[in-house]
Backbone bond lengths (Angstrom), bond angles and torsions (degrees), N, CA, C in turn:
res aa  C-N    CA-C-N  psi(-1)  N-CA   C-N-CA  omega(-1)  CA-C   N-CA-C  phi
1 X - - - 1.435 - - 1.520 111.07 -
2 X 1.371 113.15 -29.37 1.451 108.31 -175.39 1.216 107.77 -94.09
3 X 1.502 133.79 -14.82 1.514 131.37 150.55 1.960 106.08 -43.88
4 X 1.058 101.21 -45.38 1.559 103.85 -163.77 1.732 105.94 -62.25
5 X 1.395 104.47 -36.06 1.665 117.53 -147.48 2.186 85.34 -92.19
6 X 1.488 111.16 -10.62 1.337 96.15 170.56 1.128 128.83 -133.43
7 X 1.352 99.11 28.21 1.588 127.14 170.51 1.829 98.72 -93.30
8 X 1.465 86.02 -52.88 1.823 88.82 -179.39 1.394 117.77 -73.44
9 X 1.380 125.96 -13.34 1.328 122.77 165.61 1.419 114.95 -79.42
10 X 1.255 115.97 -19.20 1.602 125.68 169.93 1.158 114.21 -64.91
11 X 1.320 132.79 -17.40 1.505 129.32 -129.40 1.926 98.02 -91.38
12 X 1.885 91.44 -39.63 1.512 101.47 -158.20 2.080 103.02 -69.48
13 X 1.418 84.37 -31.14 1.529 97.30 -164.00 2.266 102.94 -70.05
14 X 0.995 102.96 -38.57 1.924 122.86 169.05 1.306 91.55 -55.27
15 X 1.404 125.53 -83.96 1.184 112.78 -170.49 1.799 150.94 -42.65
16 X 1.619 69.84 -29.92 1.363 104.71 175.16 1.724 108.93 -68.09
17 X 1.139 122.49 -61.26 1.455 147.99 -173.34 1.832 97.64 -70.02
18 X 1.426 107.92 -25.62 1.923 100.84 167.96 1.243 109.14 -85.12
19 X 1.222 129.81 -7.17 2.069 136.41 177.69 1.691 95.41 73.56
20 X 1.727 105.26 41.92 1.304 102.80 169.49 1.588 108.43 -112.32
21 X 1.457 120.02 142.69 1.286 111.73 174.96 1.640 101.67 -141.70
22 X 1.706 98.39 -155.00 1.916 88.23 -162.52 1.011 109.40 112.20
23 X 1.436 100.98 149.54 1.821 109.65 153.83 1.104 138.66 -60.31
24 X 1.567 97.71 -51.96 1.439 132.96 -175.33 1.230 102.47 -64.32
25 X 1.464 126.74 -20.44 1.874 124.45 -176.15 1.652 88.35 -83.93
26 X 1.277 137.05 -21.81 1.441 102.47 -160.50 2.000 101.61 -89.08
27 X 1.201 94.48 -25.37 1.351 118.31 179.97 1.910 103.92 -44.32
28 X 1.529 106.64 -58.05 1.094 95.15 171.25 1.500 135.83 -108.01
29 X 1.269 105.61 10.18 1.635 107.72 136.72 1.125 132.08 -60.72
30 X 1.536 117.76 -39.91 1.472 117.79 163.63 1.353 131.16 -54.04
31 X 2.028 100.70 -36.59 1.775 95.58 168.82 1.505 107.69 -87.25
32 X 1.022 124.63 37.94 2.086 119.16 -172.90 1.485 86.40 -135.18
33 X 1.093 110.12 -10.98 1.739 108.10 -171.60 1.579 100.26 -102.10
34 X 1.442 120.95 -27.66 1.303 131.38 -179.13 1.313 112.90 -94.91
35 X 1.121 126.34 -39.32 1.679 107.72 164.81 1.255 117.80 -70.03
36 X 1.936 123.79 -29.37 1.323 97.99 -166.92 1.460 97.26 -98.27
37 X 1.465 125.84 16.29 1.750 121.12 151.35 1.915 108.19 -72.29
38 X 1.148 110.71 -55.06 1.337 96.66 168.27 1.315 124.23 -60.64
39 X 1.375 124.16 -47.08 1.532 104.09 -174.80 1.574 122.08 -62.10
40 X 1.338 88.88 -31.11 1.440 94.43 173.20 1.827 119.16 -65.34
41 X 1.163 127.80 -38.39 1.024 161.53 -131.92 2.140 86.55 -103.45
42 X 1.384 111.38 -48.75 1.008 130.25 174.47 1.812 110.29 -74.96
43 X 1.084 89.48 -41.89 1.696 81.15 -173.68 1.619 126.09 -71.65
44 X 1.858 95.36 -17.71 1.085 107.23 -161.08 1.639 101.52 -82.78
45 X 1.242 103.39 -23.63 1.674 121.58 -147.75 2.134 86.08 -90.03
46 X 1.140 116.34 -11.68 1.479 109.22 -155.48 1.933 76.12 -105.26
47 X 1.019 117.51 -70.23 2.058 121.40 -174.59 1.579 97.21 -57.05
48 X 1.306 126.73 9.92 1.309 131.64 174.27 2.016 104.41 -93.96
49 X 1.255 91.71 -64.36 1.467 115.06 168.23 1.327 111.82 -46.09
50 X 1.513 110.39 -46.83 1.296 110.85 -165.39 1.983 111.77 -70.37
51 X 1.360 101.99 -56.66 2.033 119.70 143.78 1.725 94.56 -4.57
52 X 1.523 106.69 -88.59 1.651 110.11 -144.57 1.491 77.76 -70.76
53 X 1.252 150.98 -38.52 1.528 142.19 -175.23 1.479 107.77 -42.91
54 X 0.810 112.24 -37.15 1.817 130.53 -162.12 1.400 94.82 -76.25
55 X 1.603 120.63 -75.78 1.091 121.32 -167.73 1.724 127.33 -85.81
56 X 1.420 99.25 18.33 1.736 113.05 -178.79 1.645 98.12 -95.67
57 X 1.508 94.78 -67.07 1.768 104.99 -141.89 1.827 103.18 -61.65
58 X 0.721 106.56 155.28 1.109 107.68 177.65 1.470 145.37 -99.24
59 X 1.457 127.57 40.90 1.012 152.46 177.11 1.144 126.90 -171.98
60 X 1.624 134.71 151.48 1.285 131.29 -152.59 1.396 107.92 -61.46
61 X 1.569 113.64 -36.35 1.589 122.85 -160.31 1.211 99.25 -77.54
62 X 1.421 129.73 -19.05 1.578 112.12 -162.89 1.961 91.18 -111.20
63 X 1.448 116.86 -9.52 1.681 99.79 179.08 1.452 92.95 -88.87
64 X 1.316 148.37 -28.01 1.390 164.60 156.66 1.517 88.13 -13.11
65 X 1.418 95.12 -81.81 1.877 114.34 -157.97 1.847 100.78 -65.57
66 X 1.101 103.84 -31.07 1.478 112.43 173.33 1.829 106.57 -64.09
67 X 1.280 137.47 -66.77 1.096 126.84 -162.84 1.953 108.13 -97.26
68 X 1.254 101.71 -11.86 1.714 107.10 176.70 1.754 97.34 -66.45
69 X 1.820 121.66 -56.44 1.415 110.49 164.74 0.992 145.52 -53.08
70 X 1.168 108.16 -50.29 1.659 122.60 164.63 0.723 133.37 -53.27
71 X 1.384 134.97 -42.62 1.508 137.88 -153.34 2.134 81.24 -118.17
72 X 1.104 130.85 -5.70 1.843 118.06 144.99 1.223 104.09 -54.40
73 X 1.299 105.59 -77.55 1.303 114.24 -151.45 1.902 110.13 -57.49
74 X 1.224 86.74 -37.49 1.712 84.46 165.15 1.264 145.96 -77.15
75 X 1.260 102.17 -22.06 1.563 113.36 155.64 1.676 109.15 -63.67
76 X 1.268 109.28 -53.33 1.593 113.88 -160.31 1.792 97.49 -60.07
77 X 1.687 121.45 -48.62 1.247 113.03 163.77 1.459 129.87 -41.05
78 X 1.393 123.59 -47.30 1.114 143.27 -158.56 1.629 103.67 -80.67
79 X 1.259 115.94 -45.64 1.452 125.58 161.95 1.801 117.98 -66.08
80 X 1.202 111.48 -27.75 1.760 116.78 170.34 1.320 99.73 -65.53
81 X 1.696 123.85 -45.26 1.499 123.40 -171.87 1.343 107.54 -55.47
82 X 1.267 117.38 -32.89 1.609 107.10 -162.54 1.856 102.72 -126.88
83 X 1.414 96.48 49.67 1.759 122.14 172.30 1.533 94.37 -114.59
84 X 1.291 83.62 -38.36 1.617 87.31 -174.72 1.139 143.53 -122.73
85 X 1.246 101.73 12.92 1.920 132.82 155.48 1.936 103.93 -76.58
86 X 1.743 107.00 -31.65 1.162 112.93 -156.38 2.063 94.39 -93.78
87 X 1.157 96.92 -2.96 1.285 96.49 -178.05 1.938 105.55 51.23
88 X 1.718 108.06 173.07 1.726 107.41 -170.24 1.429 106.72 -85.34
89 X 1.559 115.68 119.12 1.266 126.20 -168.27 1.535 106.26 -162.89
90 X 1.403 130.20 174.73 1.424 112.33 145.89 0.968 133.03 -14.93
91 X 1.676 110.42 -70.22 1.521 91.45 -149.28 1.596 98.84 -74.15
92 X 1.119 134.75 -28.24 1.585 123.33 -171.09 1.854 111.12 -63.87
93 X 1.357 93.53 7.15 1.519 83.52 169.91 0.785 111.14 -114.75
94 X 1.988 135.90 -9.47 1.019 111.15 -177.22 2.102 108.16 -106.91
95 X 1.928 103.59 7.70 1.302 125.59 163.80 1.965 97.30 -64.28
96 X 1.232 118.41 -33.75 1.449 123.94 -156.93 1.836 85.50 -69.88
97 X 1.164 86.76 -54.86 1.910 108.17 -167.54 1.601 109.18 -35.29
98 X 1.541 110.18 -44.25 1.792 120.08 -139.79 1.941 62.05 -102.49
99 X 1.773 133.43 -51.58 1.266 91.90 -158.48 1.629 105.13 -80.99
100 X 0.998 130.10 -12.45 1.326 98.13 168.34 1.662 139.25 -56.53
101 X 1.694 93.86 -44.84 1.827 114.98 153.84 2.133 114.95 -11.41
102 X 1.537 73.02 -69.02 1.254 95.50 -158.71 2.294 104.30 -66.42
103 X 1.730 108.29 -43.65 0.971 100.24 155.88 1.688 140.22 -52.97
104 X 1.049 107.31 -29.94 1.852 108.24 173.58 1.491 84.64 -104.86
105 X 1.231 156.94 7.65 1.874 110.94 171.53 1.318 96.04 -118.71
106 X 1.205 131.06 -20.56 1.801 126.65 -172.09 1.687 97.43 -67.04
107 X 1.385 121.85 -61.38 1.874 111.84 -176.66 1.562 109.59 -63.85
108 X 1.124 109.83 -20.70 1.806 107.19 175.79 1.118 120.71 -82.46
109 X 1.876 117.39 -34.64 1.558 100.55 159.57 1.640 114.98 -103.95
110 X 1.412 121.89 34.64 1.086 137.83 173.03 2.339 102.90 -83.50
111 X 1.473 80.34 -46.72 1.738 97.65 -153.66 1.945 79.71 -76.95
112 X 1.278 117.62 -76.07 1.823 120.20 164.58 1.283 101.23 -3.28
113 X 0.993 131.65 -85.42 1.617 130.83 -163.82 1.447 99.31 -66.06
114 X 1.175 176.23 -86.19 0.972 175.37 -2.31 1.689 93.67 154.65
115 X 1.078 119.30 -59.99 1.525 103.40 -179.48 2.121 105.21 -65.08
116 X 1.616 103.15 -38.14 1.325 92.79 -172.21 1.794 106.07 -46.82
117 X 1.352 109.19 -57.74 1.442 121.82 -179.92 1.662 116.12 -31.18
118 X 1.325 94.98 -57.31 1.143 95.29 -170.19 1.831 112.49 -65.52
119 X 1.381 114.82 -41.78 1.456 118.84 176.32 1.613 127.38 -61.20
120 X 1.635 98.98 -4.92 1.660 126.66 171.18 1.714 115.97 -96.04
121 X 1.147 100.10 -10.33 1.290 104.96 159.71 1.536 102.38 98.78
122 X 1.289 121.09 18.73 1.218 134.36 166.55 1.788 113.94 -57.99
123 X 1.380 105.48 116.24 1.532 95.57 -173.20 1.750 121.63 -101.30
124 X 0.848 165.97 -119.62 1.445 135.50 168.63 1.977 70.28 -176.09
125 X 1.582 98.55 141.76 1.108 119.74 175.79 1.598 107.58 -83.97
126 X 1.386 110.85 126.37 1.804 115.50 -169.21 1.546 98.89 -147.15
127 X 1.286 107.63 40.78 1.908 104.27 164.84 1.541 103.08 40.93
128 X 1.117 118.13 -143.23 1.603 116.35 -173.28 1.297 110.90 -91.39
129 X 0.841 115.41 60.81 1.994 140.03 174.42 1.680 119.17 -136.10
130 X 0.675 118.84 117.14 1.529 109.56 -169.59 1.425 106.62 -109.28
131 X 1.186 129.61 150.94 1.185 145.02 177.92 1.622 124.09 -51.72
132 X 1.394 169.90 177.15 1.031 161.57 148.22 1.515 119.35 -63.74
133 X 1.107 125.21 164.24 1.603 107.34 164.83 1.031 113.50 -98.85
134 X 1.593 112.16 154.92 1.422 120.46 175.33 1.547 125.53 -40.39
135 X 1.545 114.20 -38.76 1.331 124.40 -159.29 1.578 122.33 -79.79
136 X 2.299 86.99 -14.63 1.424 102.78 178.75 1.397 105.57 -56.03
137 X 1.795 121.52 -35.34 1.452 111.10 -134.74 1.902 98.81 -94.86
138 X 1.244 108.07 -3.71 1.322 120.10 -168.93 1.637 95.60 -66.52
């Protein structure tokens, strides 16, 4: 909430300093100030999840799947917040750039490590389910 309350106290003074004035400018500073408090607000709350994911679950494969999702999706939020705090300019294209990056290489070396593990003989905890054998996958 106090991210929100000094984003929106920023808003008058930005506008001011762009030689923008009006009504209608505060109007949409207020919604550029409100999505990128939520997205941000969102992104933070998901690589938050992803943290206690890490240090709850109990085996490599499930804190893996715990912080490989989370902490995507939270970056990619967290980077939307400031596409659009940054309004259309440079840098939001080259914010576009790093989240795409980050969309194709985080699940690819997410799934990599998880297959390395597993081909090391890493066994994944499954209650009364047991894992396959290695020799199946040959």
């Amino acid at each position: 909430m106090s991210l929100f309350l000094m984003l929106l106290a920023a808003a008058p003074a930005v506008a001011e300093t762009a030689g923008q004035s009006g009504p209608h400018i505060d109007w949409l500073f207020f919604l550029r100030v409100l999505l990128t408090t939520a997205s941000l607000a969102t992104g933070v709350f998901f690589v938050l999840a992803g943290t206690f994911g890490v240090l709850r679950l109990p085996d490599f494969y499930t804190r893996l799947h715990a912080a490989g999702m989370t902490d995507t999706l939270g970056a990619e939020l967290i980077l939307l917040g400031l596409i659009i705090q940054s309004g259309f300019s440079q840098m939001s294209l080259k914010l576009m750039l790093v989240g795409f990056l980050l969309l194709v290489t985080s699940p690819t070396a997410t799934h990599a490590v998880a297959h390395a593990a597993y081909k090391a003989g890493l066994k994944p905890v499954l209650g009364r389910y047991r894992a396959p054998s290695l020799e199946e996958d040959s």
